[in-house]
SEPAPA-535771 format. One record per residue (C-alpha): residue number from 1; residue in three letters; z, x, y. Coordinates in pm, whole numbers, plus 50000, padded with zeros to 5 digits. Each point is the difference from the previous one (the first is absolute). Layout:
! SEPAPA-535771
SITE  num  residu     c3     c1     c2
SITE  NUM     ALA      Z      X      Y
...
END
This chain:
! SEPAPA-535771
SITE  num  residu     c3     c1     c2
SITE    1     UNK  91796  27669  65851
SITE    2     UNK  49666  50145  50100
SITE    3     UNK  49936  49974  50373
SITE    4     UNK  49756  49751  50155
SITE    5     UNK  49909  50169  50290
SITE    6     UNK  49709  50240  49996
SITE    7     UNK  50220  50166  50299
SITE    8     UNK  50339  50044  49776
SITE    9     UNK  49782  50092  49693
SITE   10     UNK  49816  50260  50173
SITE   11     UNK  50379  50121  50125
SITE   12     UNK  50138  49942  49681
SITE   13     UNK  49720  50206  49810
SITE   14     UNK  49975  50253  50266
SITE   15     UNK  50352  50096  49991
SITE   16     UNK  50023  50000  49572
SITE   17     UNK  49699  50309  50020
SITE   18     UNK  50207  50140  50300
SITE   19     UNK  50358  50000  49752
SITE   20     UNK  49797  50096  49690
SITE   21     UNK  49862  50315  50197
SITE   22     UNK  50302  50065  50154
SITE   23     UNK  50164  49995  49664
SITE   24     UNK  49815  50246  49815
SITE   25     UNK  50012  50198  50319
SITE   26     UNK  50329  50022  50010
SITE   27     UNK  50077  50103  49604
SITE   28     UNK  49739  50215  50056
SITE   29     UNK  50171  50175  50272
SITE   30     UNK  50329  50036  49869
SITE   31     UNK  49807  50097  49672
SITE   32     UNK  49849  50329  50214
SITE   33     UNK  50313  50052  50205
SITE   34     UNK  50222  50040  49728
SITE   35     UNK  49729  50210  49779
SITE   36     UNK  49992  50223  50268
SITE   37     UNK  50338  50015  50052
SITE   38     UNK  50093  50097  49634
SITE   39     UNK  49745  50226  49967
SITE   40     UNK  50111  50207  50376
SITE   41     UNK  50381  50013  49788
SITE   42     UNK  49851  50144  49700
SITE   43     UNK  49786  50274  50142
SITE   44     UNK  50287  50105  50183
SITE   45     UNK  50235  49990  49727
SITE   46     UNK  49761  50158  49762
SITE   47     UNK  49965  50278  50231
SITE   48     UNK  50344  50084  50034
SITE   49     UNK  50005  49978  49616
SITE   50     UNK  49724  50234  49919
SITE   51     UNK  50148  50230  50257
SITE   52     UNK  50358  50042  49875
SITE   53     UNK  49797  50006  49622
SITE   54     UNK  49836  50322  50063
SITE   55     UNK  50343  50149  50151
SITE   56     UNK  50109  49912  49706
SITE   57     UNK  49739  50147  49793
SITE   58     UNK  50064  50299  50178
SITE   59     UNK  50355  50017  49911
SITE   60     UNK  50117  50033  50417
SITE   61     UNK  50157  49585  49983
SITE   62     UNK  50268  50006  50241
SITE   63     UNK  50353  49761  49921
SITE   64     UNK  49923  49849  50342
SITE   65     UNK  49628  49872  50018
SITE   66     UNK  49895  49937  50358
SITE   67     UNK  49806  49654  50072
SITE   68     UNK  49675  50046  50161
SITE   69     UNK  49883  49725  50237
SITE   70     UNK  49876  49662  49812
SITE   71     UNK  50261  50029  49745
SITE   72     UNK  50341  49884  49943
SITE   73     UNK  50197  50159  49735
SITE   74     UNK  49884  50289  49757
SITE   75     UNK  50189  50066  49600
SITE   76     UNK  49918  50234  49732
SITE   77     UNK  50122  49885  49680
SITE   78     UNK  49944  50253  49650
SITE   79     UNK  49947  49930  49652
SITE   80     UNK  50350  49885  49952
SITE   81     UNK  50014  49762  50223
SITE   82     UNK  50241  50256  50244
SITE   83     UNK  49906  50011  50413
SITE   84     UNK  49935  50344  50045
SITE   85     UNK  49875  49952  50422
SITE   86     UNK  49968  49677  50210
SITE   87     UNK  49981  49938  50294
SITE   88     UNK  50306  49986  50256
SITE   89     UNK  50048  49622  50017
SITE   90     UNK  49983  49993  49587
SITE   91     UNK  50261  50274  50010
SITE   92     UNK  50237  49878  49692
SITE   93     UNK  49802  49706  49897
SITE   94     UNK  49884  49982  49617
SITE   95     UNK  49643  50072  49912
SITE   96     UNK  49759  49722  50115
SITE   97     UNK  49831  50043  49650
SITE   98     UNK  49990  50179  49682
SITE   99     UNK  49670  50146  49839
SITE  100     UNK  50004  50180  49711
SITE  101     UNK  49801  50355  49936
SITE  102     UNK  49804  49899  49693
SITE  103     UNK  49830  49698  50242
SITE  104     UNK  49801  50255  50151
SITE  105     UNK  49835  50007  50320
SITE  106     UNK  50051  49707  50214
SITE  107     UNK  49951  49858  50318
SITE  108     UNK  50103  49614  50063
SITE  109     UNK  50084  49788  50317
SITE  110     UNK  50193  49698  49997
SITE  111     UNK  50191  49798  50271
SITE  112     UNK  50399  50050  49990
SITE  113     UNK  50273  49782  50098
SITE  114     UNK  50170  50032  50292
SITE  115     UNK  50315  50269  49984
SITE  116     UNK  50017  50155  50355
SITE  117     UNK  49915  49805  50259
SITE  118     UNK  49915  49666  49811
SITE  119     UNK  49647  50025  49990
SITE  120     UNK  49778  50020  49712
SITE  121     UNK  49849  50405  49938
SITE  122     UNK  49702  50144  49875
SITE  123     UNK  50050  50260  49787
SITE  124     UNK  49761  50224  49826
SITE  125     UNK  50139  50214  49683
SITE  126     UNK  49809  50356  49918
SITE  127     UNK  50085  50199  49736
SITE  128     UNK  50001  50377  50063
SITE  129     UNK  50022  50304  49721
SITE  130     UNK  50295  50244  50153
SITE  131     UNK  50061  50343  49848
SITE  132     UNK  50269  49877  49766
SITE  133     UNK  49950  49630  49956
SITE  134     UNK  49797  49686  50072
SITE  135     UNK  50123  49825  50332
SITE  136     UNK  49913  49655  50163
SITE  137     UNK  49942  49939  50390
SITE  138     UNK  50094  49688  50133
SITE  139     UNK  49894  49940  50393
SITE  140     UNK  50015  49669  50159
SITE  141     UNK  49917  49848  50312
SITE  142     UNK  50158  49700  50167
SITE  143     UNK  49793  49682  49956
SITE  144     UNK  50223  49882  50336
SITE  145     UNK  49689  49994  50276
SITE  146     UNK  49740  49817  49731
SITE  147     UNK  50275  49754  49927
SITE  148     UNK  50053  49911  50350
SITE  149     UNK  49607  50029  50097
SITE  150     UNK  49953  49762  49717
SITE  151     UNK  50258  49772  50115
SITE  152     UNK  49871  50015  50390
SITE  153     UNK  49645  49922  49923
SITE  154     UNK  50130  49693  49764
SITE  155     UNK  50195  49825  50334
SITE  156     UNK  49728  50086  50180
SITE  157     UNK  49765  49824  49805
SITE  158     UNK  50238  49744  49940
SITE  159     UNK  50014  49911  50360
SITE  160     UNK  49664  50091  50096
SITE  161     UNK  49758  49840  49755
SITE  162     UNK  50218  49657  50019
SITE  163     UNK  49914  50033  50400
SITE  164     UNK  49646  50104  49933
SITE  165     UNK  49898  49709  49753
SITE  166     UNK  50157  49730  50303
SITE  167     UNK  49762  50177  50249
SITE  168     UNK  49692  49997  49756
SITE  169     UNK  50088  49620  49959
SITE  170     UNK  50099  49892  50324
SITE  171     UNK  49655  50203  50162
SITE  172     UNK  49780  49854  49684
SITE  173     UNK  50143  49645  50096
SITE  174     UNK  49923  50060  50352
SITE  175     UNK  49690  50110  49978
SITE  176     UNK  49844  49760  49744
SITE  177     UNK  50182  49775  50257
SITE  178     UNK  49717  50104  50270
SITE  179     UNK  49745  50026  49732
SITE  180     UNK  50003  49607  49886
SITE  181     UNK  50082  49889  50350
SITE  182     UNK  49621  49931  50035
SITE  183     UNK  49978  49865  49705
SITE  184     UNK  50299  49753  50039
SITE  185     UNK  49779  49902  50320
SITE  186     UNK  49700  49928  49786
SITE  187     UNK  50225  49772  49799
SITE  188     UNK  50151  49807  50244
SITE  189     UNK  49680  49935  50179
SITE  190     UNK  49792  49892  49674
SITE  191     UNK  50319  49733  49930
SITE  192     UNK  49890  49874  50328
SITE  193     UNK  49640  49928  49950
SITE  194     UNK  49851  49707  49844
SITE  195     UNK  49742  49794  49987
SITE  196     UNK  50005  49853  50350
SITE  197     UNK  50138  50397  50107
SITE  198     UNK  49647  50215  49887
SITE  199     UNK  49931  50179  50318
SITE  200     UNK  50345  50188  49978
SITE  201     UNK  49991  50347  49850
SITE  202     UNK  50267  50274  49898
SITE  203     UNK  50119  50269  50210
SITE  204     UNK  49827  50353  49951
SITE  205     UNK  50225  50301  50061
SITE  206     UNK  49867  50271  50219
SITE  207     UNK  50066  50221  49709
SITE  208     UNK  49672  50104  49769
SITE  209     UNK  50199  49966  49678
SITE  210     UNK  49986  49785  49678
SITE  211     UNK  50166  49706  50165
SITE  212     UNK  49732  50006  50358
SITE  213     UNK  49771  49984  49699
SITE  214     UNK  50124  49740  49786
SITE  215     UNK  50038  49790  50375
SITE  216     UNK  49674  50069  50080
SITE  217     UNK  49867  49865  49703
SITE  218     UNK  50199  49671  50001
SITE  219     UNK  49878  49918  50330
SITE  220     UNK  49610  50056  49815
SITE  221     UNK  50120  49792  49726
SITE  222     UNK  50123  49720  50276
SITE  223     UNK  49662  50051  50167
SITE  224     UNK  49842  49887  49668
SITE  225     UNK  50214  49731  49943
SITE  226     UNK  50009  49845  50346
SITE  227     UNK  49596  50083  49981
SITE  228     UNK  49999  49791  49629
SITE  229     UNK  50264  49726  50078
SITE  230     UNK  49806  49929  50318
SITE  231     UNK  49626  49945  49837
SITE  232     UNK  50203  49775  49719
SITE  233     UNK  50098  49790  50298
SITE  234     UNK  49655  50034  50136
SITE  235     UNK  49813  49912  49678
SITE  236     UNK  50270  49700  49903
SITE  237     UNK  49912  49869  50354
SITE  238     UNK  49625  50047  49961
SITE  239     UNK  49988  49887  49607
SITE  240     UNK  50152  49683  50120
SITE  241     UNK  49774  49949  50257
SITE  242     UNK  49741  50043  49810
SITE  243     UNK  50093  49764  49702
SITE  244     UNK  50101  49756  50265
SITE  245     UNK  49669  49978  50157
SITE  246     UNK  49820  49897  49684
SITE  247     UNK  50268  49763  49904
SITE  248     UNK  50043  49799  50253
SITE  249     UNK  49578  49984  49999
SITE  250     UNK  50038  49815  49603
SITE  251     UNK  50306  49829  50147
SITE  252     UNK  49754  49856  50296
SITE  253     UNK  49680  49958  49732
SITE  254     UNK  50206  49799  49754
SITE  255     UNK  50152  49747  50291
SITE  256     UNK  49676  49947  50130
SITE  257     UNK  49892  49917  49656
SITE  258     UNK  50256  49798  49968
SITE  259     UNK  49970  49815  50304
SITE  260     UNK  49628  49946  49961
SITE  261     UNK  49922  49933  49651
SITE  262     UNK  49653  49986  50028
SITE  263     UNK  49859  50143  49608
SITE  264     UNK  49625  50116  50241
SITE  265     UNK  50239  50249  50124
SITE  266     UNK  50191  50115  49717
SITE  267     UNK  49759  50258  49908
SITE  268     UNK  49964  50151  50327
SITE  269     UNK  50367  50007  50031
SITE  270     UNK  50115  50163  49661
SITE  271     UNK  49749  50261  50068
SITE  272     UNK  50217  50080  50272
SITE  273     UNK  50306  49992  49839
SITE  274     UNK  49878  50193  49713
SITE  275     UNK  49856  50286  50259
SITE  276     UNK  50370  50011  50189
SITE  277     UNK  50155  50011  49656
SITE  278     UNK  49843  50296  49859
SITE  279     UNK  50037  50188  50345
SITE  280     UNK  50356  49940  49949
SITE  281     UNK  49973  50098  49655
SITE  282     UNK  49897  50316  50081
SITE  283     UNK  50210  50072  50306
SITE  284     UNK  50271  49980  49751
SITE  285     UNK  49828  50230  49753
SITE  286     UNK  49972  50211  50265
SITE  287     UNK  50383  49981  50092
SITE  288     UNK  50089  50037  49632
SITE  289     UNK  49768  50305  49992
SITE  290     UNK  50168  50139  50284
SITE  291     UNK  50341  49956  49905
SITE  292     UNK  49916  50164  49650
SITE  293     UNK  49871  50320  50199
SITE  294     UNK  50284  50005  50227
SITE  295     UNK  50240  50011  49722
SITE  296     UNK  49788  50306  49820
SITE  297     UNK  49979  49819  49668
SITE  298     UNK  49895  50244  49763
SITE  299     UNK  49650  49932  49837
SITE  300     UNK  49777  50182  49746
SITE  301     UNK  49796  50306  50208
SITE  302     UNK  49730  50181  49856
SITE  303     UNK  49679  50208  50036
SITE  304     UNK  49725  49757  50128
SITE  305     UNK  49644  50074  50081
SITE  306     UNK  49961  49816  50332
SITE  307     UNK  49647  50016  49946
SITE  308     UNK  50016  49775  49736
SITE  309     UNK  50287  49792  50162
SITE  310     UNK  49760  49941  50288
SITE  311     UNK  49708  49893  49816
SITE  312     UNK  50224  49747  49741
SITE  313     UNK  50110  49851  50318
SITE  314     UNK  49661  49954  50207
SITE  315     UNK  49924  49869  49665
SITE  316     UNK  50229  49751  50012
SITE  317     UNK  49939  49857  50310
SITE  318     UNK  49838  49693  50097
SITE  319     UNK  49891  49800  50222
SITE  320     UNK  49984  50271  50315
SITE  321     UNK  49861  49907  50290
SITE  322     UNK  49872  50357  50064
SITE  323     UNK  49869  50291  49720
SITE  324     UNK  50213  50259  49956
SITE  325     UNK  49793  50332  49988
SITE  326     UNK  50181  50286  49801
SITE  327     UNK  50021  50329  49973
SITE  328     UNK  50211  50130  49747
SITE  329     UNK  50016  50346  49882
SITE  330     UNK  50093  50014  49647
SITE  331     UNK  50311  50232  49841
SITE  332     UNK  50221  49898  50252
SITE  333     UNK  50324  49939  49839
SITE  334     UNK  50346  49959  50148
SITE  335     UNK  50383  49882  49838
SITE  336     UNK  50087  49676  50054
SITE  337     UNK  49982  49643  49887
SITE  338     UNK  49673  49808  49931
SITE  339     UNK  50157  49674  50101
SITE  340     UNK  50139  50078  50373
SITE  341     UNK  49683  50244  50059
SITE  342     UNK  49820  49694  49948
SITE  343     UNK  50145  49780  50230
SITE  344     UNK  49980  50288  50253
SITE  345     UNK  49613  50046  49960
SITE  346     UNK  49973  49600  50014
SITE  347     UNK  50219  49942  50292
SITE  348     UNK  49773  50261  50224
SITE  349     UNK  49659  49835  49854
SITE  350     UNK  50165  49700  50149
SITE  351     UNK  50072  50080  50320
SITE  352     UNK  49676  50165  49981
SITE  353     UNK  49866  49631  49917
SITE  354     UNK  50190  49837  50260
SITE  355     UNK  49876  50180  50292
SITE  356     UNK  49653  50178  49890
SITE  357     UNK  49723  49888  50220
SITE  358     UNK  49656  50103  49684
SITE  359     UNK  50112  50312  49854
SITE  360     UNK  50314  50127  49804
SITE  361     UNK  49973  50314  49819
SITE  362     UNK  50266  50186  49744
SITE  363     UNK  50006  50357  49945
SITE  364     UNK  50176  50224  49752
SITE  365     UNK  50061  50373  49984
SITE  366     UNK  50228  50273  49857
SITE  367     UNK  50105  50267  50373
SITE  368     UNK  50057  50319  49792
SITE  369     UNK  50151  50195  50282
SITE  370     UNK  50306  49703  50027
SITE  371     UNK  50000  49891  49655
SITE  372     UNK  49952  49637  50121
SITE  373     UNK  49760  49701  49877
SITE  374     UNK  49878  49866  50303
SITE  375     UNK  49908  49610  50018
SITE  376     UNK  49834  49870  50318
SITE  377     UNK  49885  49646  50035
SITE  378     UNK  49810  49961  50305
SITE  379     UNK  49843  49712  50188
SITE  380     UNK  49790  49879  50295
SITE  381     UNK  50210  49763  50154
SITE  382     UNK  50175  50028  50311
SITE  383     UNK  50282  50260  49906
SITE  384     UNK  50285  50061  50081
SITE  385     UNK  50180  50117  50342
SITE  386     UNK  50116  50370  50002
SITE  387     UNK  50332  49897  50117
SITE  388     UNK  50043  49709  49721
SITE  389     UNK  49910  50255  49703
SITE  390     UNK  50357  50048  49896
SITE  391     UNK  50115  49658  50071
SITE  392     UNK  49746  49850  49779
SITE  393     UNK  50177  50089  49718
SITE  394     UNK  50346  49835  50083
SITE  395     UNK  50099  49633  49799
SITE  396     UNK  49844  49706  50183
SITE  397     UNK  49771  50189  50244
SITE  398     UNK  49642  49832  50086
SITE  399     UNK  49824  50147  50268
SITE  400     UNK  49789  49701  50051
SITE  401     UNK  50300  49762  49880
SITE  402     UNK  49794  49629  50067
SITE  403     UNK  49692  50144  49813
SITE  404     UNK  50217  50187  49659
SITE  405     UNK  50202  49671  50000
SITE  406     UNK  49683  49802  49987
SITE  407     UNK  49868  50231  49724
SITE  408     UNK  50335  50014  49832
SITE  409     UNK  50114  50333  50048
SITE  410     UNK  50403  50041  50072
SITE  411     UNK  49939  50301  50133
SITE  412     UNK  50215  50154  49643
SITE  413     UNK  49634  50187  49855
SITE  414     UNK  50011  50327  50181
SITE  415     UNK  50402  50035  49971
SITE  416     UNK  49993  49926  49612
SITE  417     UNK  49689  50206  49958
SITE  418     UNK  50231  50290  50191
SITE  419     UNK  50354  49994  49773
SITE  420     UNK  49764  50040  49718
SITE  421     UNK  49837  50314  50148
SITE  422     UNK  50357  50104  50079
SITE  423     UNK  50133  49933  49649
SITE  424     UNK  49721  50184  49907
SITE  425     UNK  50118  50335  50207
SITE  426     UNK  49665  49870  50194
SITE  427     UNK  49918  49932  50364
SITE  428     UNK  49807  49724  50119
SITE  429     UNK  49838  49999  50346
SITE  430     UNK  49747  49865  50285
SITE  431     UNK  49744  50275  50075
SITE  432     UNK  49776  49965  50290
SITE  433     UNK  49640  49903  49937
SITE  434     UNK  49733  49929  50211
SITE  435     UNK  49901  49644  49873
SITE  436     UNK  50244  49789  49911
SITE  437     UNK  50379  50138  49758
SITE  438     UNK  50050  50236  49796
SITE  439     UNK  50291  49979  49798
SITE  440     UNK  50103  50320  49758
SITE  441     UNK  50220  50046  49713
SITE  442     UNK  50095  50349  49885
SITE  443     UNK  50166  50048  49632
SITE  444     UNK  50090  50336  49847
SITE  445     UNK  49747  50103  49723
SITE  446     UNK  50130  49979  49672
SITE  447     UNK  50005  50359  49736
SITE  448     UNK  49973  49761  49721
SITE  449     UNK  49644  49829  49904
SITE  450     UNK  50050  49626  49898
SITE  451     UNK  50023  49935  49654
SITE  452     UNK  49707  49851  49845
SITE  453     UNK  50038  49629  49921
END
């Protein structure tokens, strides 16, 4: 029963207010109209009344009481019940009512039936002291004109309000009408786009409204997706590539062996097996890895003191080919996780590793005016190109790609070591330095020291 349209609901719900406040409207205006009304009819008939009451009081009551304009009929009625004046069109007719003396005082108003001209009266009843007796007044006025104002302001509501609510519903239809035009547009043209289809985007309406809005942000949230879907397609095609190059190297190593079962070269040859096996091992770490940050897994964050994160892990290498000097300034502490932070300070020592000609130097410090902890690793070998310092840090990009394939980089350090800066609310970046790369990782100070372990 309830309409499925937001158009007909909006109709439907706009046009119920409408008739509600048209309703109490309308009572309230025949309410007022006819208040007014009754109370016009009893000022004038009380006025005639108190009139003819003080010629009464003054003993000078004619037999024939004129009418004065605003009422109808005039009738003076005594103690016994007996007309003594009235009015010339109650000439003859019994008394209207009977008070008697030891009542007292009165003054009352009531509405009459009709007698004269078959409408409804108003009459008001005073009571007047004469020089012999107690009398009664009764003047009433015709209730004829609020009757028929009553009546002409009902069929005129009647008719009008009915035609009223159909405008209010036909305009309210017609205008949410243009209103979700656009938005019907949007619809139809997101049906239409799918995976193959990412390029298209919805129509914005020259309008600056909630809708222009609401377009304008589904073409940014198609821009993200196309952006997304398209480096999925890009990293599927490079992770294969990559896993395919070291596979089909075992493949080649293990049909040589087999062709040539010499046991002198055994060793030689499982060596090399074993070498392409952990570098494939670790490109799919590093896949893994990936996948788990694209997803935003939630981990375990914390306050750290990168100080001591730094030194645990210079610790806890071995085996460098070049000394790491460090400079760490201590009571640096930031929010995050001890894990991820980690593999972000390892990653950029080895890159560092991997291209450093004889130094490589880590520093640490707290930049009070940003609220940042600022980690540079920095090292003399040949650098990197000021164009190439953003593309560095894409999936599967080697600069050099004979010499990182040789030293087993898959060009995935730099972009893992930047989604964990980003997770991190972080930035990582390649500065420009005189002698060699710089590459620098900014995380926001923590307010919390680390708890003591």
């Amino acid at each position: 029963m309830w309409p499925g349209s937001v158009r007909a609901r909006a109709t439907l719900g706009a046009t119920a207010v409408v008739a509600l406040a048209l309703t109490a409207a309308s009572f309230a205006l025949l309410g007022t109209l006819h208040a007014n009304l009754q109370r016009s009819a009893k000022e004038a008939a009380t006025q005639q009344a108190d009139k003819v009451g003080r010629l009464a009081a003054q003993g000078r009551l004619p037999d024939l009481l004129p009418v004065a304009p605003g009422a109808d009929f005039i009738q003076v009625v005594d103690a016994d019940g007996r007309v003594v004046a009235a009015s010339q069109n109650l000439t003859g007719r019994p008394a209207i009512g009977h008070i008697r003396p030891d009542e007292g005082p009165l003054r009352a108003t009531w509405s009459g039936e009709p007698f004269r001209d078959e409408h409804r009266q108003r009459i008001v009843a005073v009571t007047a002291i004469t020089p012999g007796s107690t009398v009664t007044v009764y003047a009433g006025t015709s209730l004829r004109d609020a009757d028929q104002a009553d009546e002409i302001t009902s069929v005129a509501l009647g008719i009008g309000a009915p035609l009223l609510l159909a405008t209010v519903a036909l305009v309210t239809w017609w205008v949410t009408g243009r209103a979700l035009r656009p938005v019907e547009a949007i619809r139809a043209e997101v049906a239409e786009i799918t995976g193959h289809a990412l390029h298209r985007r919805v129509p914005v309406p020259d309008a600056q409204d909630e809708v222009a809005r609401l377009a304008r942000t589904m073409n940014v949230t198609l821009d993200r997706l196309e952006d997304a879907v398209v480096r999925q397609r890009r990293f599927i095609a490079d992770a294969s590539h990559e896993l395919r190059s070291p596979i089909t190297v075992l493949r080649t190593q293990l049909e040589v062996a087999l062709a040539h079962p010499d046991p002198e070269l055994w060793p030689d040859l499982v060596s090399e097996v074993l070498e392409d096996t952990i570098r494939l091992q670790d490109l799919a770490a590093d896949l893994l890895f990936l996948a788990r940050l694209d997803a935003a897994e939630p981990v375990e964050n914390g306050p750290l003191d990168l100080a001591d994160l730094c030194r645990t892990t210079l610790a806890a290498r071995h085996g460098d080919r070049i000394r790491i000097d460090a400079g760490l300034e201590a009571g640096v502490t930031v929010e995050g996780n001890r894990s991820r932070l980690t593999r972000l300070l390892t990653n950029l020592l080895d890159n560092a590793q991997r291209h450093a000609d004889q130094r490589i130097e880590l520093t640490l410090r707290a930049d009070q005016a940003t609220q940042t902890a600022v980690l540079e690793v920095r090292d003399d070998g040949p650098g990197i190109p000021e164009a190439d310092r953003d593309r560095v840090f894409e999936r599967f990009t080697r600069l050099d790609d004979a010499r990182s394939r040789d030293l087993g980089g898959a060009g995935l350090g730099l972009a893992i070591a930047r989604d964990i800066a980003g997770h991190h609310h972080g930035t990582l970046t390649a500065e420009p330095h005189p002698h060699g790369a710089r590459v620098v990782s900014r995380l926001p100070l923590s307010p919390r020291p680390p708890e003591a372990s």
